[in-house]
C-alpha positions in Angstrom: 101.6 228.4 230.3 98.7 227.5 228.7 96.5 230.2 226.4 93.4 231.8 227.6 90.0 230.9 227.0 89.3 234.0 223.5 86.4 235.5 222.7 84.7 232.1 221.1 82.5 230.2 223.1 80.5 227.1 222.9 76.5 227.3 223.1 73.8 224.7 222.8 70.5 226.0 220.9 67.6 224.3 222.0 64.3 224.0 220.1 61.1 226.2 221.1 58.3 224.1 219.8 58.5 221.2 222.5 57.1 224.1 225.0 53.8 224.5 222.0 52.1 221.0 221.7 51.5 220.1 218.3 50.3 217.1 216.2 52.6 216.6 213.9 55.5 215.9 215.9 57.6 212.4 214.7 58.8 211.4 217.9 59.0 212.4 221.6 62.0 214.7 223.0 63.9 217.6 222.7 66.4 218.3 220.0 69.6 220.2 220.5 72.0 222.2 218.2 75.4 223.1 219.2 77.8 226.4 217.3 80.0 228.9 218.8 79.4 232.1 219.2 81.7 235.4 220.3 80.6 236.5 223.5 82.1 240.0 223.0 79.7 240.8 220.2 76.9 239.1 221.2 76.4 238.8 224.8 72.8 238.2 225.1 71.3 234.8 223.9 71.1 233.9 220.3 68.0 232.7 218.6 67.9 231.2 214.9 65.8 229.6 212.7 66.6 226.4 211.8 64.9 222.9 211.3 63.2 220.4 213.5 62.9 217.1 212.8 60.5 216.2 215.6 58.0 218.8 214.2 59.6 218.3 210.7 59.4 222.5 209.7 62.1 225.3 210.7 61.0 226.5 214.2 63.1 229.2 216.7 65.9 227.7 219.0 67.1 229.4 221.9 70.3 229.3 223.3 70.4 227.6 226.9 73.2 227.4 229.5 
C-alpha cells in the first residue's frame, strides 16, 4: 500500500508586477517560484515578497493553481 498524500503540498508563486507595466523591466515574461506549503494551516493562497529579476526589485507573488 502506498502512503497518503500529508499535509505538504506543492504551489507555484507567480509574480504580480507583469499585470502593472513598467519601464524597467530586463526582459519579457513571467517568472515563477515554486515551495511547499501545508494546506491544513494555511488554506487560502499565500503571498510573499520576494525578488524579480524581470523588474529587478522585490515585488508580491501570488500563489496560482
Amino acid at each position: 500500500m502506498s502512503k497518503s498524500k500529508g499535509a505538504r503540498i506543492i504551489i507555484t508563486l507567480e509574480c504580480t508586477c507583469q499585470k502593472l507595466t513598467s519601464i524597467n523591466k530586463r526582459k519579457p515574461g513571467t517568472f515563477r517560484y515554486s515551495s511547499t506549503k501545508n494546506r491544513k494551516n494555511t488554506p487560502n493562497r499565500i503571498e510573499l515578497m520576494k525578488f524579480c529579476p524581470n523588474c529587478n526589485k522585490h515585488t508580491k507573488f501570488r500563489e496560482i493553481k
